[in-house]
Every structure is written in C-alpha cells, then in structure tokens.
C-alpha positions in Angstrom: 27.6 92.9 146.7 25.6 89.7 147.4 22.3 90.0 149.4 23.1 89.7 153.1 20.2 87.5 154.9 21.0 88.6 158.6 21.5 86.4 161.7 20.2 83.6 159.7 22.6 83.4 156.5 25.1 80.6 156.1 28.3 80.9 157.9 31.4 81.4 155.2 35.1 79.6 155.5 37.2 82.3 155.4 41.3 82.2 156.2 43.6 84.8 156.2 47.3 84.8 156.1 48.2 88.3 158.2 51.7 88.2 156.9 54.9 90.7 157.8 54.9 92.2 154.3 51.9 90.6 152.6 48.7 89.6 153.6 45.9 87.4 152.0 42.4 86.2 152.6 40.6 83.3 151.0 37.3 81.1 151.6 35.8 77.7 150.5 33.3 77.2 147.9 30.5 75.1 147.8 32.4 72.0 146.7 35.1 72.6 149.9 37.6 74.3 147.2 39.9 77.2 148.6 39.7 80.8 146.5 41.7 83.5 147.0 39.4 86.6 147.3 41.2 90.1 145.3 41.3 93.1 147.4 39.7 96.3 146.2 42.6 96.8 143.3 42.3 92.9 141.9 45.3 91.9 143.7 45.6 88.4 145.7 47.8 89.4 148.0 47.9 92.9 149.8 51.3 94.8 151.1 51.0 95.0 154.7 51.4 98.6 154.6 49.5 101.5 156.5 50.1 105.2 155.0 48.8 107.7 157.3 47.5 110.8 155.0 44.5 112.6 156.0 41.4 111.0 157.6 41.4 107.8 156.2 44.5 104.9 156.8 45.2 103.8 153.2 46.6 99.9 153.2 47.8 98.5 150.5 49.8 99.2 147.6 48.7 102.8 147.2 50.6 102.8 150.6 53.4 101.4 149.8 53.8 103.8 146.3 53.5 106.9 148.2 56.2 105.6 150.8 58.8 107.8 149.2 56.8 110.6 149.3 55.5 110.6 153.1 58.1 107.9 154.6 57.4 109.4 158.1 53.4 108.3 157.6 53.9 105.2 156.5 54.3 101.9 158.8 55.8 98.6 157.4 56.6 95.2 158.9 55.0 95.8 162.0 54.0 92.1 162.6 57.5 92.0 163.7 56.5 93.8 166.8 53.0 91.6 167.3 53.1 91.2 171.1 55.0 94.1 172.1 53.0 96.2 174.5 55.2 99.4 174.1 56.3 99.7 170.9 54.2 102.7 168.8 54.5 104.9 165.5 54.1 108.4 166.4 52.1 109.6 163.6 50.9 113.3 163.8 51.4 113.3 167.4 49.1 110.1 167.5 50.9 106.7 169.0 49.8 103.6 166.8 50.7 100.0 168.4 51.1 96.6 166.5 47.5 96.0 167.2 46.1 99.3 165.8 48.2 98.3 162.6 46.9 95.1 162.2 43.6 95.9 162.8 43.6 98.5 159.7 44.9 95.7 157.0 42.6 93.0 159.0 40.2 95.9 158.1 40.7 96.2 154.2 41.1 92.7 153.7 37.5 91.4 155.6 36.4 94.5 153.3 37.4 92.9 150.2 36.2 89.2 151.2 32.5 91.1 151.8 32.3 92.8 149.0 32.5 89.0 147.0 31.0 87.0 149.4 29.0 88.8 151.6 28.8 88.6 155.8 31.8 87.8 157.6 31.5 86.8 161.2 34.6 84.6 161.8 37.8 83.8 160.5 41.1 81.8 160.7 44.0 83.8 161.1 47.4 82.2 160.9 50.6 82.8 163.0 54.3 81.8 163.4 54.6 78.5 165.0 56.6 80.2 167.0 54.9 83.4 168.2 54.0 83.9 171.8 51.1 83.6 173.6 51.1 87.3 173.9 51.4 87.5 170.1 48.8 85.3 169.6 46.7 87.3 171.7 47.1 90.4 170.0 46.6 88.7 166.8 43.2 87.6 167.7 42.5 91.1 169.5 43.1 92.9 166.5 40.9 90.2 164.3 37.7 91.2 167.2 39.0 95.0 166.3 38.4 94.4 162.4 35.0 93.6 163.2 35.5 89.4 163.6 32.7 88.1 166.4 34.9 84.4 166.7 38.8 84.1 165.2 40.8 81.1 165.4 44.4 80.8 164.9 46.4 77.9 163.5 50.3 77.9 162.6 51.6 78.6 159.3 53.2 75.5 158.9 50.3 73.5 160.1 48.1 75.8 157.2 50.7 74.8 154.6 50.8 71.1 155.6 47.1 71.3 155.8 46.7 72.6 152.0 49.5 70.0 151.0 47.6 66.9 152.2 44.1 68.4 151.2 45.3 69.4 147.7 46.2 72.4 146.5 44.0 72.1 143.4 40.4 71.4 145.1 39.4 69.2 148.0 39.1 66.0 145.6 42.1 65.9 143.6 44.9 65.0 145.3 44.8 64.2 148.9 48.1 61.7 149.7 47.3 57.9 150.5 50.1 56.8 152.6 51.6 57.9 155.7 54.3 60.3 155.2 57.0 62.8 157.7 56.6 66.2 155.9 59.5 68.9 156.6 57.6 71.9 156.0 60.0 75.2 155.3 58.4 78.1 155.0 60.5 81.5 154.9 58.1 84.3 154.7 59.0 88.1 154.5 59.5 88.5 157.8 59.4 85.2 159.7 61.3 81.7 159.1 58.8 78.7 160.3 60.0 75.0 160.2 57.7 71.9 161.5 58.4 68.1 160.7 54.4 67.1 160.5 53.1 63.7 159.9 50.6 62.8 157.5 48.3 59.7 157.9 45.0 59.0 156.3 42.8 61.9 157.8 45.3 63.4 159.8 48.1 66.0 160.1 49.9 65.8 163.6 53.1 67.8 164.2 56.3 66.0 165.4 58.0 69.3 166.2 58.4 73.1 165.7 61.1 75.6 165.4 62.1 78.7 163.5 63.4 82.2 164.1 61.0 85.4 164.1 63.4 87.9 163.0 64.7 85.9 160.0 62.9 86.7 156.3 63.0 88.3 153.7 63.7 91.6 154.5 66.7 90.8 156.1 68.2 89.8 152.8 66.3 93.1 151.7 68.8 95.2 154.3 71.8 93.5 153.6 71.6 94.8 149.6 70.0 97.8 151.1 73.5 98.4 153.2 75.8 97.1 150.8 74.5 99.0 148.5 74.2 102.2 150.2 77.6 101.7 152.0 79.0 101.5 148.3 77.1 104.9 147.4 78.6 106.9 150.2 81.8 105.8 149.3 81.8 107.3 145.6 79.8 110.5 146.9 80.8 110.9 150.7 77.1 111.1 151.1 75.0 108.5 152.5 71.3 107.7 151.2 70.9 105.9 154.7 70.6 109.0 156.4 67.5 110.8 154.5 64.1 108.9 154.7 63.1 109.3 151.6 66.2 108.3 150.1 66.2 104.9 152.3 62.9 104.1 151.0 63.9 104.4 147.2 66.1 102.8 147.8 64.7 99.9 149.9 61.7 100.0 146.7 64.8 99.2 144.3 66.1 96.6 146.2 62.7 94.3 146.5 61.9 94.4 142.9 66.3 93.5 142.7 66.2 90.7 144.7 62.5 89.6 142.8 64.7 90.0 139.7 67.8 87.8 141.4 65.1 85.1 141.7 64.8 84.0 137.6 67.6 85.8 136.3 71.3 86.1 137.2 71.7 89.9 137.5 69.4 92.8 138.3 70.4 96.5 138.2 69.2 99.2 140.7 69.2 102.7 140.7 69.7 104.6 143.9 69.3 108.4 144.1 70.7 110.6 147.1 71.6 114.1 147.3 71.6 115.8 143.8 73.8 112.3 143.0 72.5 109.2 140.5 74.2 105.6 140.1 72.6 102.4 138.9 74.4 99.5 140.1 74.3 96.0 138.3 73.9 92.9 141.6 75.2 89.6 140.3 73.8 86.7 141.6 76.4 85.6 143.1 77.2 88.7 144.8 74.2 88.6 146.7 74.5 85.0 147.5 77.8 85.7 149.1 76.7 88.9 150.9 73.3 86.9 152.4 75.2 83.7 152.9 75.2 84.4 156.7 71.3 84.4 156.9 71.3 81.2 154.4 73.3 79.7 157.3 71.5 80.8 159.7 68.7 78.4 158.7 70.8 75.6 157.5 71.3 76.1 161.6 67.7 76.0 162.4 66.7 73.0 160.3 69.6 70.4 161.6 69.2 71.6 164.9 65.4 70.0 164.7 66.3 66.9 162.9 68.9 66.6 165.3 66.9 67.4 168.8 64.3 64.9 167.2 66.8 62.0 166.6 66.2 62.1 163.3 67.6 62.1 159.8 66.9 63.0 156.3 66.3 59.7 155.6 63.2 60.2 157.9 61.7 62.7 155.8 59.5 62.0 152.8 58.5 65.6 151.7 60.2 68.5 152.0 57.7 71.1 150.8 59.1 74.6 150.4 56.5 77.6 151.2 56.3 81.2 151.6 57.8 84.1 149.3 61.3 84.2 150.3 61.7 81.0 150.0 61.9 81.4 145.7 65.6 82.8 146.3 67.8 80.3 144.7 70.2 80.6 147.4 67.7 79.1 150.0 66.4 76.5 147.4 69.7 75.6 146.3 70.7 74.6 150.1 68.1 73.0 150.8 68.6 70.6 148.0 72.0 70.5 148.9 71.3 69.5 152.6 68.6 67.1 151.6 69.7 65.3 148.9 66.5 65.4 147.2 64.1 67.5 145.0 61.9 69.7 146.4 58.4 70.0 146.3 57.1 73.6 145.3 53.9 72.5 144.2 52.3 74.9 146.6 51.9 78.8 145.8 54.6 81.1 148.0 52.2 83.4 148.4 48.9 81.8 148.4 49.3 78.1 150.3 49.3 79.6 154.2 45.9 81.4 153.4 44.5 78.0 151.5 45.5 75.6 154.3 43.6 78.5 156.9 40.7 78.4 155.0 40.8 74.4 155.0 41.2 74.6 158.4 37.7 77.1 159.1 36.3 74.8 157.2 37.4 72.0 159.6 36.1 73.8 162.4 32.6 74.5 160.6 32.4 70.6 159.9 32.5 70.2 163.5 30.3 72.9 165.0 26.8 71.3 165.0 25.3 75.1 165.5 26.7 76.5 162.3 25.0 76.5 159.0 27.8 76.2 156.3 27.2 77.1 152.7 29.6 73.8 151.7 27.7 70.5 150.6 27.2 67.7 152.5 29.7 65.7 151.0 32.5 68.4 151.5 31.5 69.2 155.1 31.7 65.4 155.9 35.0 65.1 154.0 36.2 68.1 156.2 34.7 66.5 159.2 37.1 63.6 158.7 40.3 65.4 158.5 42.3 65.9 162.3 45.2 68.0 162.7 47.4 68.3 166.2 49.9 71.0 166.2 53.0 71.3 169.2 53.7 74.0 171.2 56.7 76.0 170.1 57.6 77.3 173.5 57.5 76.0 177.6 55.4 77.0 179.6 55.6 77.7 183.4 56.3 79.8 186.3 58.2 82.2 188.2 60.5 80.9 191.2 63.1 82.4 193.2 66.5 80.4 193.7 67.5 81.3 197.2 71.3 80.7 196.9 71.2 83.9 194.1 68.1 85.4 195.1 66.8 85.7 191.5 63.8 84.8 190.3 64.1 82.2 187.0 61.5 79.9 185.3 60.1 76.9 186.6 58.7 75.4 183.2 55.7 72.7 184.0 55.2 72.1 180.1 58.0 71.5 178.1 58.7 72.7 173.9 56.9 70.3 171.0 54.4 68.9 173.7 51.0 67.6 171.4 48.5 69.9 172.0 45.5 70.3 173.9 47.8 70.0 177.1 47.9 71.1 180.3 49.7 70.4 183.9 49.3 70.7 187.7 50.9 71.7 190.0 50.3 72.2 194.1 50.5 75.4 195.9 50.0 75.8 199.6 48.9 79.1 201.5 51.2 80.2 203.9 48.5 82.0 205.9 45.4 81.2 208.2 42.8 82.3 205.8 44.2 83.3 202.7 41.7 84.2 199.8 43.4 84.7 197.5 46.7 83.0 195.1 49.2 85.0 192.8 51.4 83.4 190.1 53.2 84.9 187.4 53.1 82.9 184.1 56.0 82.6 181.8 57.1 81.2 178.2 60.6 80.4 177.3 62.0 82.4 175.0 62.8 81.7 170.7 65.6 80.1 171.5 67.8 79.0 175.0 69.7 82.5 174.1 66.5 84.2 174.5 64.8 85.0 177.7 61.9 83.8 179.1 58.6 86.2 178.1 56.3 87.1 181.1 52.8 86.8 179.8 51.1 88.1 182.8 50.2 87.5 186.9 47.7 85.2 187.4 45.6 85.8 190.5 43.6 83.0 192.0 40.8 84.8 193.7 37.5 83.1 195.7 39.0 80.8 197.9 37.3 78.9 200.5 37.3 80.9 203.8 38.4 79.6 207.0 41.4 78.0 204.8 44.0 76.5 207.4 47.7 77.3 206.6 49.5 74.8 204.6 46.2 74.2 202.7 47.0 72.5 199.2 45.6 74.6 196.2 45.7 72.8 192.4 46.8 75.3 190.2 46.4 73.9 186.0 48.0 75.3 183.2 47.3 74.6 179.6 47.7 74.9 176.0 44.9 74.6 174.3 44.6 73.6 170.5 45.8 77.1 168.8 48.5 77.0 172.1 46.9 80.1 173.8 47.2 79.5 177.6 44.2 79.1 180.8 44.6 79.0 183.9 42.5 77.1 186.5 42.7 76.1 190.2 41.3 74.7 193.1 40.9 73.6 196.6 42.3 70.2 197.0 40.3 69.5 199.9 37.0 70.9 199.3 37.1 70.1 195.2 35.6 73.9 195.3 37.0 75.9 191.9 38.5 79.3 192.2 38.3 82.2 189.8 41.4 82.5 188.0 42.6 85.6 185.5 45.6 86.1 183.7 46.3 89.9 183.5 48.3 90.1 181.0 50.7 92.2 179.8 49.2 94.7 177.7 47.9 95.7 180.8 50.4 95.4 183.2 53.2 97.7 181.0 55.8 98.0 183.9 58.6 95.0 183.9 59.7 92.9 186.7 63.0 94.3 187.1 62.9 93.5 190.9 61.0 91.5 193.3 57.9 92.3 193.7 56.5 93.8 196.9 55.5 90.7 199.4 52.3 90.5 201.1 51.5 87.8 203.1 48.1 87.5 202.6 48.5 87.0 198.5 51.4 84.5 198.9 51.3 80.9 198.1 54.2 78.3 198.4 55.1 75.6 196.2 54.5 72.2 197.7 56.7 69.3 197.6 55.6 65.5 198.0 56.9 65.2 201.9 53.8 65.9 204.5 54.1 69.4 206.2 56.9 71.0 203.8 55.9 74.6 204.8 58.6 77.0 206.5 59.8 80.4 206.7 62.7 81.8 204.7 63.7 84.6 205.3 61.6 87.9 206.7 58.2 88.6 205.2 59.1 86.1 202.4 57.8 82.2 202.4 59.0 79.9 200.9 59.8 75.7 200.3 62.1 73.9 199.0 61.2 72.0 195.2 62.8 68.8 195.6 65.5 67.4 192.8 65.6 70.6 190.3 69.1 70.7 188.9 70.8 69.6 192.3 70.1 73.3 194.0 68.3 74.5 196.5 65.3 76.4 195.0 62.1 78.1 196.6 59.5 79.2 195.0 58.4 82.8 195.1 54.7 83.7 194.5 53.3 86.8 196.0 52.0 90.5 195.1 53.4 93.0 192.9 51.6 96.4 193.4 48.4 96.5 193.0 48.7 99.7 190.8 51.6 99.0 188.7 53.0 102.7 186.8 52.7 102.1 182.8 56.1 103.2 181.2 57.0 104.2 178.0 58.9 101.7 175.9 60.9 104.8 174.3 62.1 107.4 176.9 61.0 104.6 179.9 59.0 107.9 181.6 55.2 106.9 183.1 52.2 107.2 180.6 49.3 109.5 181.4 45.9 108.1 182.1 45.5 107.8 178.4 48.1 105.6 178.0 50.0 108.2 175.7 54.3 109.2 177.0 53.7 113.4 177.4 57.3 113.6 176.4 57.4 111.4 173.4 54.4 113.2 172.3 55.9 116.7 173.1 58.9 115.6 170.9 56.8 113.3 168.2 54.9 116.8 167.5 58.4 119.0 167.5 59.5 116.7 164.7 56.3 117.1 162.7 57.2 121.1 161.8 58.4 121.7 158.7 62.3 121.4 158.6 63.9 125.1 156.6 65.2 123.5 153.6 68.9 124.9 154.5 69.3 122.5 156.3 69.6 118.0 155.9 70.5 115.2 158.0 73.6 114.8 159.1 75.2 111.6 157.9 75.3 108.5 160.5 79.3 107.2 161.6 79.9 104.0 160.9 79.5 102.8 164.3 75.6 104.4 164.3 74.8 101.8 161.3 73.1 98.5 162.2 74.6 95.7 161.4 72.8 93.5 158.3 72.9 90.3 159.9 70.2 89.8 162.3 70.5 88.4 165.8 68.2 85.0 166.8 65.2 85.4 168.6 63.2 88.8 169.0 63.0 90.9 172.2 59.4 90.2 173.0 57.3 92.4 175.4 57.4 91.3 179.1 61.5 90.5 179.5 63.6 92.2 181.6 64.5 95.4 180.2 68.0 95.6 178.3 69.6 97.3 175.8 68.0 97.3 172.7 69.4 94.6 170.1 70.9 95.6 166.7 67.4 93.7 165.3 65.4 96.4 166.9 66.7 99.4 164.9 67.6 96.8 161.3 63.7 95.6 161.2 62.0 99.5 161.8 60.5 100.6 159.0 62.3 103.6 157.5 59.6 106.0 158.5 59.4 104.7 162.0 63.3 105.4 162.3 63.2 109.1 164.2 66.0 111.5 162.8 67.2 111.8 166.5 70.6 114.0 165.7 70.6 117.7 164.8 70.3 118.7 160.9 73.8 119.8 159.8 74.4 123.1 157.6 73.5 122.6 154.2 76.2 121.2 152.2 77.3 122.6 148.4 75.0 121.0 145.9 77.0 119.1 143.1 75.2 118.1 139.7 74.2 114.9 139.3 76.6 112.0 138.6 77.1 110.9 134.8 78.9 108.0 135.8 78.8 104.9 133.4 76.9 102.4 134.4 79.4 99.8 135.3 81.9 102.4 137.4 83.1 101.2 140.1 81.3 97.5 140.1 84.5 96.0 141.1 84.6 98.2 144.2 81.1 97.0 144.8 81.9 93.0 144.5 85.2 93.9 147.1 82.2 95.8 149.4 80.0 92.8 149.4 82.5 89.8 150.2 84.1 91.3 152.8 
C-alpha cells in the first residue's frame, strides 16, 4: 500500500459505478487517463452482493458462490429499492435497509481503490438519470457511511457521454471535433437509462432524459428463470420456484445462459429440484420470443423521447450503446432496426459509466482552487475546459388541495428535462397575525404519468419576522442543483429577511400521507395569486385561495401541519416501529423462521396464481406514495433469499430417483412453454 502523507497528500479522481448487479471503481492517472482499480480478487467489476455469514459481511463474488448454500443470508439487487425508507432484509433477526447494503459494497470497493492508490476522501458516484431525489440522497448517505468526507453524483448517461467525448482510450486520443446529438442507451442489470446529449467543443449538455427503473437485465433473467422452471414442474409436478436454494441454482444457470445467448445461438442449463435433474438446451430464438415484451418495452421508451422532443432519427449522430445488458443481440438487433444505422459499441459495457465518473471528479478537481490534484498541469487545464449540463428527469413541486374533490395533488413549479442548476419561486402568504413559521410538503412526479407523485419530505419555514401582519407575502425557492438534488429557501418579501428552511425528509418521516394532515393555524400558509388582497377562508379551520388558470378548476392550496410526532410504520406488517426503529413483530417472526426446519418436512409448492408475472410493470413504487397494494415488480425483483417462505411446510413427499431423461426430452414442450 502506498505511503499515506496525511491531511496534506494530493487529492485522487476516483469514480464509481454503484451498479444493481455490478459495481466498479476507477481513478485518473497522472496524465488525466481513467484505470479501472481490481478489487481484492483481481476483478474489475464486483457482484453487488452481500452474504451475511458470521461477523464479517462478505461482498463480492465469494457472495454470490455461496448463494446456494445460504440463500436466506444473502441480499442481491438491492439498488432497486435505493430510496425506499421501509424496505429491510431480516437477517438473523437483524433489519438491513438499501442504505446499509450499499454502504457494505461502497465499503469493499473504496477498500480496493486504497489499497492501490492510497487515501480516499471523495468520490463520484453515479445514478439513474432517473432516480429520485430521495434515491439520490441515500446514495450519497451511504457513500458518507463507507467512509467518503465529499461524494458527488452524476447520471449514468451523462458518465457514459462524458467518457465518449473524452475518449475512451486516454484523455488525448480521441476527443470528437464537431458538434454532434448523442442518443445514449444504456441498459444496465437492473436499470434502463436513455438521454439525447449534445456534444460541442468542451461541452456535453443534455437535451433530455428518460428510462424505466425496473427494466434490466434481470428481468430477462426471470423470464428464463420462469419459463424454465414452469417447464420443470410440468415434467416432475414439482416446482424449483418454491425452495430457495433451488431458485438460486437455478437463477446462477440462467446468467451464465443468457451470457452464453449473447455470442452463440444456444446455451444449455441444468436445473436441479427435489431428488429430480434436467438440462435444458435455450435457442436463441426462444429466448428472444419469450423477452420480446421487455425488448418492446424500450423500443417504447426510446420513441416516446424522440417523439416528446420533436425529433427524429435523422437528428441523431451517435447512438452509443452502454451497459451489460445491452450485449443481448435482441436489444442490439432493434436498435439497429429502429435506427437505421450502426451502432457504436466502442465503449466497455461494464467499464464506460465508472470511466466517464472518474472524468467527471476530475472535472470537479480542475475547478476547485483548494484541492491539490495529483494530475499534471496540462490534464487539469484540459479537464478545466470540459462543461457538462445534465436535465432533470422528474418535476418538481408541491402539495395542493383541489377543493371541488378535496384531495390533495401536485402543483409542479419545475417541469421534466429542465437544464440544470434551476430553481423557481413561488409566493405564500400567512393566514395569521404573527405567524412564525411556514410548512410545505415537497413532491417529485413519478417515472412515468402512470406513476405517482413521490413525497420527498415537509419543508418547514421556521424564523420568521415577528409582528408579521396577515396576508404577509413569503418567497418560497425551490431548486435543482447540478447533480438535481433539491433546496429549499425563503423569505420575507417585505423585509428581504431569509428564513431557515429544512426539508425533513422521508427517511425520517416513515408514516405516509394517506389523509390530510391535522390543520393548525398558526403553521399554515396560503398560496398567493397576482390580484391585491386574495386571502379568504375556506372552509372551517382550513385556509385557503384560489390559484388562478390551472386546468380551468377551482384549486386551493393546502399547506399546514402534519403532527408533530408522526408514528414510524413498518413497510411489511404496516404495525409502529419501536424507538429503535426495528417492527417487534417482524422481528418476532424474522427469528421464528431462523430455527432449523425438521427435514420431514419442504415447501409447499406455489398455485399458479401465487407466481409473479415475468414481465415487469413501468415505473417502481418509490418510498413516500400513498400506500397501495404492492405491484407484481415488488415480489419479481426480490432477491430469492429476501423472498420469506410465508405458507406452512407441507408433509414430506415420496422421494423419486433422479431423472435420466435425455437431454433433448421434452424441448418441444419447452419452445410451446415459451411462445405462448
């Protein structure tokens, strides 16, 4: 390990790509050239896997090896859940959120990037254009938890444009000359990310963002796992879907399958349940027909932006292909179909999101006149140069109430694809002689206009002038900043005096709005409208005005106090937490399932209509929505050992030897299976 030099030692470039089922972590050289830093095996990129066993969290692909063994201990795909506040793995009767996950492979991979380079104090993390501010939030909480003093987010598409224009080779080699409109596709393991970004000399700026983040590869990864398994129980009466280790065999068989699907035209798989062996031989084209739903799914997604942008494929130069999933010849081959032209793969799946963060920290540590870079003066003046503006992905705004249905909906201030830094302003009025204080609750739209909105937190606007008249106007400002986190701000209109504002967000506040909040008077505030003197009563204990011209109805705005001690529920059984922050009963029933199950007795087999569906639904449930049922895309993106064996163990069936089927028996029944 290199000498460490303290407080004083040169500040590294360091990018990581936190992915759903890989991760990776990079840093310039001296001469402004992006390396990919090994982890403690000598692999570049890392399975985002935590295996519980013992004292010490393994991460890594030790993890995922000995997921067969303890599938209950092990936690997969949990970026997927990056902003949901109640979600936990109960592991040994110990709850373990997205955060706490993250943190551990944040852990192993700053580890690794020590051990070559030495001190790490800050990092660029990247993120799904379209991830919340919530998610981004926990993303940067759990690079502070993995011992990060500063960390920066950028989008992935951004990173990938980023080490597209820069050159994927070194800093010097290839950067592009002309102006050109990149379509930048990236289709991770987990996450589908699509920006149209434009390149001129020195600078990336994004036209326009969209994606879907419960769309990746794993979800072609459960619709073989399905098939497959659906095929199984049919020949045996005995499905693997219904033991844990079984399901994760057999999910291990399907990756390296669908790797195999990528450069040959067939792969075979073996699946093992229940005494019972078959090896099953996947054409290409059976898995093509079987995933062709997802495939159109972002044929959706990508004309829907050209089209909300006025724009054609004749207005794209470039479209550069990124991320894993995106190998599969299915999503190659229509994408060349759609755009009439080659594609550019130039840039690494698996190593281009991590490059272009790393560019960008070394952007950042051009510009920062207080930090001592290790990169010559030529490259940090080069870097220095280079400008990138990214979009927002989602609106931005806040709760009303529409008096004629007495529901609450979004009032959005900032709309979708809006060039970042931005913010807006918009005037409240108190309602009371005296009022001190201003409560809003702050909202995103959701993934998509199916989705809904995502509450991010109450804002309270405390510190106000005293001796405030009623009606007084108070400038409330809301903004994006670069990486699209969001700030508040506000202050008397009068006076010019600022007020302290903070967002309490929802990590913190764990209860949903399912109802109106309990109104006090002295915490309410009114949205103003242009006419002089627009304040009046609504309606008992409740103030409101009317917001001129919004969609031809009569709207008021509705700003006041939840409680002040709101109960923390569990996301699970919905009961309140204890002080700890911990469900009693899910704990109670988390330990109950850790005894050893008497081996007379095995799962019983889920009914049809228990299976989750393979094709996923758009959008993701995101923390701080009204509570609903819980989509299919809940229970399909679990990891197997996060999937609780919630119905009674059946007797124990009579064993039958092992299957000597041929290889080939019953292929034909498969191929009718899987184009139905």
């Amino acid at each position: 390990m290199p000498e460490q030099t303290g407080p004083t030692q040169a500040v590294q470039a360091v990018g990581i790509d936190l992915g759903t089922t890989y991760s990776v972590v990079s840093h310039l050289n001296e001469s402004g050239e992006p390396v990919t830093i090994p982890n403690q095996e000598g692999e570049l990129a890392t399975p985002s896997v935590v295996l519980f066993e013992g004292e010490q969290p393994i991460v890594g692909t030790e993890a995922l090896r000995n997921s067969i063994r303890f599938p209950d201990r092990v936690v997969e795909n949990s970026k997927r859940f990056m902003g949901d506040v109640g979600k936990r793995w109960w592991i040994n009767g110990r709850p373990y959120g997205p955060v706490d996950i993250a943190t551990l492979i944040l852990k192993k991979l700053v580890s690794a990037a020590q051990d070559k380079i030495g001190q790490i104090s800050q990092a660029v993390i990247t993120v799904p254009a379209q991830f919340s501010d919530a998610q981004r939030h926990a993303t940067i909480q759990a690079g502070h938890a993995a011992g990060l003093e500063r960390v920066d987010v950028i989008n992935e598409p951004v990173a990938a444009a980023l080490c597209y224009v820069l050159g994927s080779e070194g800093l010097w080699f290839s950067e592009l000359a002309g102006e050109q409109r990149i379509l930048v596709y990236d289709l991770g393991g987990g996450t589908f990310d699509l920006s149209l970004v434009r390149y001129r000399q020195d600078e990336v700026t994004v036209i326009a963002s969209s994606g879907d983040l419960h769309l990746g590869g794993i979800n072609w990864n459960e619709a073989l796992v399905d098939a497959i398994a659906g095929q199984f129980a049919k020949s045996f009466r005995d499905d693997p879907r219904t033991n844990p280790e079984s399901l994760q065999a057999l999910a291990l068989e399907v990756e390296q399958a669908k790797r195999g699907l990528s450069v040959r035209p067939r792969a075979a798989l073996t699946c093992n349940h229940g005494g019972h062996r078959k090896t099953y031989q996947v054409e290409l084209e059976q898995f093509q027909r079987l995933t062709k739903p997802l495939v159109d799914r972002t044929e959706e997604i990508t004309l829907k932006l050209l089209k909300d942008n006025k724009l054609g494929w004749a207005h794209v130069d470039v479209v550069l292909v990124t991320g894993g999933a995106s190998r599969m010849p299915m999503i190659r081959g229509r994408l060349k179909q759609l755009s009439g032209r080659t594609l550019n793969t130039t840039l690494s799946p698996d190593l281009s999101i991590a490059h272009g963060a790393t560019y960008y920290a070394g952007m950042l540590l051009a510009n920062d006149k207080f930090a001592r870079s290790i990169l010559t003066e030529d490259a940090n003046r080069r870097l220095a140069k280079v400008k990138q503006q990214s979009v927002n992905a989602r609106e931005l705004g806040i709760l009303i109430r529409d008096m004629k249905t007495q529901t609450r909906v979004p009032h959005y201030l900032i709309p979708a694809n809006t060039p970042l830094p931005t913010e807006s302003t918009q005037q409240f009025g108190t309602v009371v002689e005296n009022q001190r204080r201003v409560h809003l609750v702050i909202v995103e739209s959701g993934t998509s206009p199916e989705q809904p909105y995502v509450v991010l937190g109450d804002c309270r606007v405390d510190g106000l002038p005293p001796d405030l008249p009623e009606g007084s106007k108070i400038d409330v400002t809301i903004s994006y900043d670069p990486q699209a986190t969001v700030h508040v701000s506000a202050k008397d209109a009068a006076s010019g005096k600022s007020a302290h504002t903070e967002i309490l967000r929802q990590e913190n506040i764990v209860a949903q709005l399912t109802s109106d909040p309990r109104v006090a008077s002295s915490d309410s505030v009114v949205l103003a409208e242009a006419n002089p003197n627009p304040f009046k009563k609504t309606g008992p204990g409740v103030t409101g005005v009317r917001v001129p011209d919004l969609a031809n109805d009569r709207w008021e705005a509705f700003f006041d106090q939840t409680p002040s001690k709101p109960i923390p529920v569990c996301h699970e059984c919905g009961r309140p937490l204890d002080e700890k922050g911990i469900c009693p009963t899910c704990a109670a029933a988390a330990l109950a399932k850790s005894k050893p199950v008497p081996a007379a007795k095995s799962p019983v087999a889920k009914s049809p209509a228990d299976r989750t569906p393979s094709r996923p639904q758009p959008g993701a449930r995101t923390a701080g929505v009204r509570p609903a049922p819980k989509p299919p895309t809940q229970e399909m993106v679990k990891p197997p050992s996060a999937q609780p064996q919630r119905k009674p163990p059946s007797p124990e069936r009579p064993k039958r030897k092992p299957s000597s089927a041929p290889q080939d028996e019953g292929e034909d029944e498969f191929w009718k299976y899987v184009g139905e």
